[in-house]
C-alpha positions as CSV (number, residue, x, y, z in Angstrom):
1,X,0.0,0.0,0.0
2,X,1.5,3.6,-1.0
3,X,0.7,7.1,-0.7
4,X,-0.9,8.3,-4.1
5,X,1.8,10.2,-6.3
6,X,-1.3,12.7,-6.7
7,X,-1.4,13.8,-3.1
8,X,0.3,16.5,-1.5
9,X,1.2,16.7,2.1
10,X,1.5,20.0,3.8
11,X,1.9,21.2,7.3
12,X,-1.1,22.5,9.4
13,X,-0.3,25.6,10.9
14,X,-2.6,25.3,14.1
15,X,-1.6,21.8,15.2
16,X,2.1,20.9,14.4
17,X,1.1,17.3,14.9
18,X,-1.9,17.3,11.6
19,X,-0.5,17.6,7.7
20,X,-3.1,18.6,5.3
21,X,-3.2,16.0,2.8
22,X,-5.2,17.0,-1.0
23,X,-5.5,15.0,-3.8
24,X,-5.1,16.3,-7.1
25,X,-6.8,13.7,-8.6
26,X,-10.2,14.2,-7.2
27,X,-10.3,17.1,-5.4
28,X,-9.9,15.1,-2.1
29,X,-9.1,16.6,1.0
30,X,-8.3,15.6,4.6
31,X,-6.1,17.1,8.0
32,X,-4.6,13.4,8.6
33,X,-2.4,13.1,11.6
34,X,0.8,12.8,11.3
35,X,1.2,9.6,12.8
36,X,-0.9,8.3,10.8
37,X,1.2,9.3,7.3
38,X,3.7,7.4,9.5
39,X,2.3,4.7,9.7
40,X,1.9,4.1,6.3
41,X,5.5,4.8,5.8
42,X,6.4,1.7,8.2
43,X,3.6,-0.4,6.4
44,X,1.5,-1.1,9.7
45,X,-2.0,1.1,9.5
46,X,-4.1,-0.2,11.0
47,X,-7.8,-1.5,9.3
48,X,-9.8,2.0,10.2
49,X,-6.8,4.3,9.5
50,X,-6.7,2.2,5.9
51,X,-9.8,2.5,5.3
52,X,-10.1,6.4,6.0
53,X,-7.1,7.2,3.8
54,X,-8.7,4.8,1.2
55,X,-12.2,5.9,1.1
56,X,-10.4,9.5,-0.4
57,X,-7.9,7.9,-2.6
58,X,-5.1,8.6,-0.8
59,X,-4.0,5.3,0.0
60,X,-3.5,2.8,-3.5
61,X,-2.2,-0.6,-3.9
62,X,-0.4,0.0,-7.1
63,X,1.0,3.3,-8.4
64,X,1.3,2.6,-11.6
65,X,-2.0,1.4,-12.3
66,X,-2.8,4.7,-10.4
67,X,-0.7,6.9,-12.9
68,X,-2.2,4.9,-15.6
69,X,-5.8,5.7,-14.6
70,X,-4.6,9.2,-14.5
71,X,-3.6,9.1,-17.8
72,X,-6.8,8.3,-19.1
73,X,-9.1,10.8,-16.8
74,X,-9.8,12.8,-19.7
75,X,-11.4,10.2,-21.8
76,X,-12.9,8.8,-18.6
77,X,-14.8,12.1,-18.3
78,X,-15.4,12.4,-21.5
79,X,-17.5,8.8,-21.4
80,X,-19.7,9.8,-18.6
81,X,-20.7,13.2,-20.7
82,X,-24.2,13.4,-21.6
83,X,-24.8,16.9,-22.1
84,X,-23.6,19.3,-25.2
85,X,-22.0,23.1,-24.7
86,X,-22.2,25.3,-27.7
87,X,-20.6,28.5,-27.6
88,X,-22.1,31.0,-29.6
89,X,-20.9,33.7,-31.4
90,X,-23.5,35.9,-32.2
91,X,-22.0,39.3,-33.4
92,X,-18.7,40.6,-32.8
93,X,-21.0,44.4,-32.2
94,X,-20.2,46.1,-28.8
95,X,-20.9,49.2,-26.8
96,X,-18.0,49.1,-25.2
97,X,-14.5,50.0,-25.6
98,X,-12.0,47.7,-23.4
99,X,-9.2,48.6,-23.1
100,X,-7.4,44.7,-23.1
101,X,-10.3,43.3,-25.4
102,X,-9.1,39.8,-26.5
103,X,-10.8,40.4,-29.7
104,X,-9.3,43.4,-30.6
105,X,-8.9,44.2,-34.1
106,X,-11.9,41.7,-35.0
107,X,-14.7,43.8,-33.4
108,X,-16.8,45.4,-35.9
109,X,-20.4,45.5,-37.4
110,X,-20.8,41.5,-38.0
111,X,-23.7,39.9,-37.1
112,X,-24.7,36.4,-36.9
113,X,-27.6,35.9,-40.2
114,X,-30.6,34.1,-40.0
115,X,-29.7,31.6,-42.5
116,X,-26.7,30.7,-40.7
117,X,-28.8,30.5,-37.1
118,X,-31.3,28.0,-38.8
119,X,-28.0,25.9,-40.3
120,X,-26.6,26.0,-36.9
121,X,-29.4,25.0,-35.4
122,X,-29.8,21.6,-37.9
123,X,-26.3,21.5,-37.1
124,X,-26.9,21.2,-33.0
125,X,-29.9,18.4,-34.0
126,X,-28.0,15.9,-36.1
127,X,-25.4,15.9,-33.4
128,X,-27.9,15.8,-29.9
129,X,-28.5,12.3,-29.7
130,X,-31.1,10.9,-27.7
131,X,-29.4,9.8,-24.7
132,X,-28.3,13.4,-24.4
133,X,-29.6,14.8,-20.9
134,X,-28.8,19.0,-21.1
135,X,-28.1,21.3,-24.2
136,X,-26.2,24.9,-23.1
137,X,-26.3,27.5,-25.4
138,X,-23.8,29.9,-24.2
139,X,-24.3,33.1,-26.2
140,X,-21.1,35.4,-26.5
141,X,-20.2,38.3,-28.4
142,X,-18.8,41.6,-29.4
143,X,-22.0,42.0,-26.5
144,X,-24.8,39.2,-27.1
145,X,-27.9,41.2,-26.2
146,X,-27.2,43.7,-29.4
147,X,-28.7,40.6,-30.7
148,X,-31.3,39.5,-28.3
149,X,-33.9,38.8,-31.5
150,X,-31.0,36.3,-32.9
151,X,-30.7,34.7,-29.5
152,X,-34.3,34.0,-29.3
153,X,-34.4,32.8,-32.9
154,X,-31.9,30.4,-32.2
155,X,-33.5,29.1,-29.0
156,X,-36.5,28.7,-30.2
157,X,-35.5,26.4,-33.1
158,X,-33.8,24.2,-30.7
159,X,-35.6,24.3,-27.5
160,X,-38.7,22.1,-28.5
161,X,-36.7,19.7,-30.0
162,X,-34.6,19.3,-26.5
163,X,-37.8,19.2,-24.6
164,X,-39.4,16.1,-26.7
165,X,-36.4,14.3,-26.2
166,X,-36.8,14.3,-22.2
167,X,-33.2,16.6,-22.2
168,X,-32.7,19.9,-20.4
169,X,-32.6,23.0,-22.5
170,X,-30.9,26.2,-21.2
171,X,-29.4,29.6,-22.6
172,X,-26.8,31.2,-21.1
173,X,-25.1,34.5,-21.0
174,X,-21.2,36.0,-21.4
175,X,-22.2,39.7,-21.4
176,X,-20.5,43.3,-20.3
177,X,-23.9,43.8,-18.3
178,X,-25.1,47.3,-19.3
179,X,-27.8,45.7,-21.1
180,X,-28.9,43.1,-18.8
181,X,-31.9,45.2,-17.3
182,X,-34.7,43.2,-15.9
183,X,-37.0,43.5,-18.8
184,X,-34.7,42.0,-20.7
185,X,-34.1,39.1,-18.5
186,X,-37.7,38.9,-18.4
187,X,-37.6,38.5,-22.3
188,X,-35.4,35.6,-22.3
189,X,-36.8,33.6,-19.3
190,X,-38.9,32.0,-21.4
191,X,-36.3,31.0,-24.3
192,X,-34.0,29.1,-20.9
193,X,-32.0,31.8,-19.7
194,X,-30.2,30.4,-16.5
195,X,-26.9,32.2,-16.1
196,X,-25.2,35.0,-16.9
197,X,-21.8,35.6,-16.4
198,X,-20.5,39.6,-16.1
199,X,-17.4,41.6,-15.8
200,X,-16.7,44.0,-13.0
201,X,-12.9,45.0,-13.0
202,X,-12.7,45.7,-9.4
203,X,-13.8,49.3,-8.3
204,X,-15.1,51.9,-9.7
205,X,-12.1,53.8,-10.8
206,X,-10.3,50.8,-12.1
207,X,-13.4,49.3,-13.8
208,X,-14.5,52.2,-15.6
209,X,-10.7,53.1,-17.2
210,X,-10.3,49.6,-18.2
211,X,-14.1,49.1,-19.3
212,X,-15.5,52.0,-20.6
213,X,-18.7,52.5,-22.9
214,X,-17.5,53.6,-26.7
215,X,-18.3,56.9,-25.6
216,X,-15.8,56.8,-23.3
217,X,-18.4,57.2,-20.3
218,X,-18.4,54.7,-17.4
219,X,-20.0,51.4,-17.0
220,X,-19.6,50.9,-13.3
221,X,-23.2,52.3,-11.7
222,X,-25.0,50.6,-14.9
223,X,-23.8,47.4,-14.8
224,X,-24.3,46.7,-10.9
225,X,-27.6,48.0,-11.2
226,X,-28.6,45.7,-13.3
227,X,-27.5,43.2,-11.6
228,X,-29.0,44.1,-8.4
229,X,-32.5,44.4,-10.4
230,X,-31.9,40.8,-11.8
231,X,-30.2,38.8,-9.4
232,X,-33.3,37.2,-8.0
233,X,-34.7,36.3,-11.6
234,X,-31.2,34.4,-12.6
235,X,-27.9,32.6,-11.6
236,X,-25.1,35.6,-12.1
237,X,-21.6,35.1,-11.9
238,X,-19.2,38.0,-11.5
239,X,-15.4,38.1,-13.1
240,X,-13.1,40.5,-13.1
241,X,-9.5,41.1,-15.2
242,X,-6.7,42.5,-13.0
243,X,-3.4,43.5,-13.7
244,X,0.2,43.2,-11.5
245,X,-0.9,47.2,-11.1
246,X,-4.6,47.2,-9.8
247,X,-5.2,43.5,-8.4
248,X,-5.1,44.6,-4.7
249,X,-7.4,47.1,-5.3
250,X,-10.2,44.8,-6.1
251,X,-10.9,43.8,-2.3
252,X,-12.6,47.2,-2.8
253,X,-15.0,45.7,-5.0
254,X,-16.7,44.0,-2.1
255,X,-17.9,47.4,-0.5
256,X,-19.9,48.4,-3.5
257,X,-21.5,45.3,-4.0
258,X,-22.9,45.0,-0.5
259,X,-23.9,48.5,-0.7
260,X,-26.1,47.6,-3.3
261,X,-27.5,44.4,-1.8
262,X,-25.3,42.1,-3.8
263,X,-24.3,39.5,-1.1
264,X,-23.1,36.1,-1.2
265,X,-26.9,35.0,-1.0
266,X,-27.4,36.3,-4.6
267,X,-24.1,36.3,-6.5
268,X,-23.6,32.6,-7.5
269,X,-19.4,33.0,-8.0
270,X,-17.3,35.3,-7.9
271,X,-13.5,35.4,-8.9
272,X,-10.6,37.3,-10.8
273,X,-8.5,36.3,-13.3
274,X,-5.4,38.0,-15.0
275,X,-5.4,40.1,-18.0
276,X,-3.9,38.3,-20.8
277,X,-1.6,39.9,-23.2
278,X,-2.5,39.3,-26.7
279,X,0.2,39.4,-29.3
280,X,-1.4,38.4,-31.9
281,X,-2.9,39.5,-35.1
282,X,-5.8,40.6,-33.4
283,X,-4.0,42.6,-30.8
284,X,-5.8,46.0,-29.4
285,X,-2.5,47.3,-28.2
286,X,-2.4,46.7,-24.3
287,X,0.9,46.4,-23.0
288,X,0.3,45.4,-19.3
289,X,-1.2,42.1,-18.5
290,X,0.6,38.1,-17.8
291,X,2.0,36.4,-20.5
292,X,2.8,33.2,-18.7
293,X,0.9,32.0,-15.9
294,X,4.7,31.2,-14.1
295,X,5.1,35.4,-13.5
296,X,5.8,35.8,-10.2
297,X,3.5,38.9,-9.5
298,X,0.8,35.9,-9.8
299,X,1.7,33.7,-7.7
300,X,1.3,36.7,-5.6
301,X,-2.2,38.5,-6.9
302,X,-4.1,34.6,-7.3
303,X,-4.1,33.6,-3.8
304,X,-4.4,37.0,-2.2
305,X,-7.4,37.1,-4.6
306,X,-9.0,34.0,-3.5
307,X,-8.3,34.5,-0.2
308,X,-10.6,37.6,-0.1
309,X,-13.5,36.5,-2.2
310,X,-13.6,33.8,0.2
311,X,-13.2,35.9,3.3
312,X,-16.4,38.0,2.2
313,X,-18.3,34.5,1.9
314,X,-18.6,34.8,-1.8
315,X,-18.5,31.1,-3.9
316,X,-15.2,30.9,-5.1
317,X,-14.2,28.6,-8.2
318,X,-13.5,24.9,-6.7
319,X,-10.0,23.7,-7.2
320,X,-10.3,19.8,-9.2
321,X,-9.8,18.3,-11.7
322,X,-10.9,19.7,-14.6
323,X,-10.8,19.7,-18.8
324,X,-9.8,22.7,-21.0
325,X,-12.8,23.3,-23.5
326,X,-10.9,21.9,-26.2
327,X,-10.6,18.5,-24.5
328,X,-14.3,18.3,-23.8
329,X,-16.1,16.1,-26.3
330,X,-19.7,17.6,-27.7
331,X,-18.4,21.2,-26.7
332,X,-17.5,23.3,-29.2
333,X,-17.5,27.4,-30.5
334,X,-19.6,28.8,-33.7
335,X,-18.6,31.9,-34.8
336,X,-21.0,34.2,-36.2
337,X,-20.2,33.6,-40.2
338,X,-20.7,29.9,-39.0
339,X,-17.0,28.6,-38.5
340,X,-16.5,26.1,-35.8
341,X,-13.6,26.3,-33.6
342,X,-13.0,24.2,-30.1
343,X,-11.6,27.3,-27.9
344,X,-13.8,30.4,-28.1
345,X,-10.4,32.7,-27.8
346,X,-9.2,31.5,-31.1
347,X,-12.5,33.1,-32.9
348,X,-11.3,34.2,-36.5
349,X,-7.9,32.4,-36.4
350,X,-8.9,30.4,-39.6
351,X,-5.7,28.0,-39.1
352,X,-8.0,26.8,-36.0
353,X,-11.5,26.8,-37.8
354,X,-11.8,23.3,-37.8
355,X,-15.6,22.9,-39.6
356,X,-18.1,24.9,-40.2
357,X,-21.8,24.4,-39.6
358,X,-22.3,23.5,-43.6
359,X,-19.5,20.9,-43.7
360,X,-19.4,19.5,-40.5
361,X,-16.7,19.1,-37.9
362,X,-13.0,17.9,-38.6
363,X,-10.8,15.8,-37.0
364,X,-9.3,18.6,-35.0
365,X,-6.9,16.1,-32.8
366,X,-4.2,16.9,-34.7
367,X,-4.7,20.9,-35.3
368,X,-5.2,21.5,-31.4
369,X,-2.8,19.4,-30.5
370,X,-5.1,16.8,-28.1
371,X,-2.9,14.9,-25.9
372,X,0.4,17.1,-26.4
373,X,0.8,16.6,-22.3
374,X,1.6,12.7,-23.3
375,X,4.9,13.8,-25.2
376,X,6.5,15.8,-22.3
377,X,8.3,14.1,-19.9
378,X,7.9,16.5,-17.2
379,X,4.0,16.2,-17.7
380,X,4.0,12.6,-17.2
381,X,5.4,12.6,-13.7
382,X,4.1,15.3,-12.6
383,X,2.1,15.6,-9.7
384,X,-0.5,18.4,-10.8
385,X,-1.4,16.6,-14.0
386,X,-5.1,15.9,-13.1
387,X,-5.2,19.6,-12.9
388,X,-3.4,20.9,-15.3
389,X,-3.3,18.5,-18.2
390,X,-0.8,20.6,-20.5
391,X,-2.3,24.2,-19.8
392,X,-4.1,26.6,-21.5
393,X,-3.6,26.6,-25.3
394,X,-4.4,29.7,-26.2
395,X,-1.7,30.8,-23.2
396,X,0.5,29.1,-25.3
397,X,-0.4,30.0,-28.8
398,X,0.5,33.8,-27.5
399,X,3.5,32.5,-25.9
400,X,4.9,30.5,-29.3
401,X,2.6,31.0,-31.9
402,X,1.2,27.6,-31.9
403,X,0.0,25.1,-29.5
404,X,2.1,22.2,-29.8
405,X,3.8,23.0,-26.7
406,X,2.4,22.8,-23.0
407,X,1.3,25.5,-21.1
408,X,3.4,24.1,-17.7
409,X,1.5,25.4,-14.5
410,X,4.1,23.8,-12.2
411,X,5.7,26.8,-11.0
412,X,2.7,28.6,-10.1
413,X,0.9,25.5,-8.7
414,X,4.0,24.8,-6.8
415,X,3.3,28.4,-5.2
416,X,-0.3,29.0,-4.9
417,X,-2.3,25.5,-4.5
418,X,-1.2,24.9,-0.7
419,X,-2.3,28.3,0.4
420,X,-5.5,27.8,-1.7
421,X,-6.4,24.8,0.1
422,X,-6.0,26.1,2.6
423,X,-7.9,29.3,2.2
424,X,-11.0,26.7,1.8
425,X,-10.5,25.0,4.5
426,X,-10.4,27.7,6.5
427,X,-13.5,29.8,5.2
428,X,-15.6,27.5,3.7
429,X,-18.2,25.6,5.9
């Protein structure tokens, strides 16, 4: 019997003699005694202490079978899926003008047709098989609700044909939030609108530089008064951008939204995440943002992040095991002239189209580089795989120009994930 290679063993500062043990391989975590760990050392637990340590996986008879399973979590995952995630880009309009837009160049007038809605949507029924228990249509723009009649066509089309089949339909929302007023809301209710996911970049101040409307006015007041008017007719979840400049001024954040009756009760998650800087074609410019998720400033701003969304009570994202959209089967991105793509940052990189909703889907192993964790060494030992798994790819396609090399998240993982586990610990009930 061995310790899993996927757990970690850390001290626990309030009792010298209890290590915090997690595993990265499903999420588990325990405060073990220490004598217990020892124990296994010497090979003499005892039948309770083995079972404890097994019930969580912590315990395993055979670690290469173990690292073997491990290896194949993805497609494991992958068989158990039952539900489809479409990602849909309906225009690339917007009212506003950010300042580290990811889509940069690419915003314009475009629109999503209707004869490319009703081809999507024939698309989506060839594919849902029955069998399939949930369809999530995530709309995404430019700003999605410049093209609220679109998003109701769409739904429309496909939300009977979910229903008959005994599946879950719902609609979802990536907006900027100025538009998101109640009557709106109340609009789309009836087409499955469940969630809607906004962006506040911390404070006033800060949010309304990096986030302004085209005019150039603010955003702030507008956006969380919509979702103070809306919150009790939907699931909202608030993210905000922050740079190695502004990140611990977003604690500030907290004060406004309590002001306005926006407490843990109502926002469904909260968290931050750091401005990427986008060298590519599409570029708007911005100079200040991470370009690896190894900077050191991060390994600084993440956990002192976390540790205040959860110190305010808000839901913070959980820290397992999880896929990157590209490795996620019957999950894919349509771009509003109907090209499909598998990450919804690489929207109008052609070299990564790999369909469109005439043609079908193509074998897009090979083109987004599936698996490209199984040819690095340091990936296959590697304790963080489960939750890591190579790395984000579009990370990487800013870093190199193409994704054929991992994203490695060992440095920061190395130091951020024992103070994040701890943060839960400690605030979480």
């Amino acid at each position: 019997m061995f310790l899993s290679r996927y757990a970690l063993v850390y001290p626990w500062p309030d009792d010298s003699e209890l290590r915090l043990v997690y595993s990265t391989l499903n999420a588990a975590k325990a405060l073990i005694p220490a004598a217990i760990l020892e124990d296994l050392q010497k090979g003499c637990l005892d039948e309770d202490e083995e079972s404890m340590l097994r019930e969580q996986g912590l315990v395993v008879d055979d670690l290469k079978k173990e690292k073997e399973e491990a290896f194949q979590l993805v497609e494991r995952i992958n068989s158990r899926r039952t539900a489809m995630n479409v990602s849909v880009i309906v225009n690339l309009q917007c009212n506003f003008r950010c300042r580290y837009c990811y889509e940069g160049s690419q915003k314009g007038k475009s629109v999503m047709s209707k004869q490319t809605a009703d081809q999507l949507a024939g698309f989506i029924k060839e594919r849902f098989q029955p069998g399939m228990t949930r369809l999530t249509l995530d709309f995404y723009g430019g700003e999605p609700l410049l093209a609220t009649a679109l998003i109701k066509h769409l739904a429309a089309s496909l939300q009977p044909f979910v229903e008959e089949l005994g599946a879950l339909f719902e609609t979802t929302l990536v907006t900027n939030g100025s538009l998101l007023t109640r009557k709106t809301v109340q609009k789309l209710l009836p087409f499955g609108l469940k969630r809607a996911k906004i962006t506040i970049d911390g404070p006033p101040e800060n949010h309304n530089f990096f986030r302004p409307y085209q005019s150039g006015k603010p955003s702030f007041d507008v956006i969380v008064g919509n979702i103070r008017e809306c919150a009790d007719l939907l699931k909202i979840a608030i993210n905000g951008n922050f740079t190695e400049e502004n990140y611990r001024e977003f604690p500030q954040l907290f004060d406004h939204l309590e002001q306005q009756g926006l407490t843990p009760e109502n926002i469904h998650q909260l968290s931050f995440s750091p401005v990427m800087q986008v060298r590519d074609d599409f570029s708007s410019g911005f100079c200040g943002g991470c370009a690896s998720s190894n900077e050191k400033w991060l390994a600084q701003a993440a956990p002192f992040l976390r540790e205040e969304i959860l110190k305010h009570g808000y839901p913070a994202n959980e820290i397992t095991p999880s896929l990157c959209m590209v490795d996620v089967e019957n999950s894919f991105v349509v771009h509003y002239d109907g090209r499909l793509y598998q990450c919804v940052a690489m929207i109008g990189h052609k070299e990564y189209s790999c369909g469109d909703v005439w043609q079908g889907m193509r074998d897009y192993r090979q083109q987004y580089h599936l698996d490209h964790w199984k040819n690095e060494e340091k990936c296959l030992d590697c304790t963080y795989l489960p939750l890591c798994f190579g790395g984000c790819r579009y990370m990487a396609y800013q870093r190199d120009g193409h994704m054929a090399k991992v994203d490695c998240q060992k440095d920061f993982l190395d130091a951020t994930l024992e103070a994040s586990i701890k943060q839960e610990i400690t605030y979480l009930p």
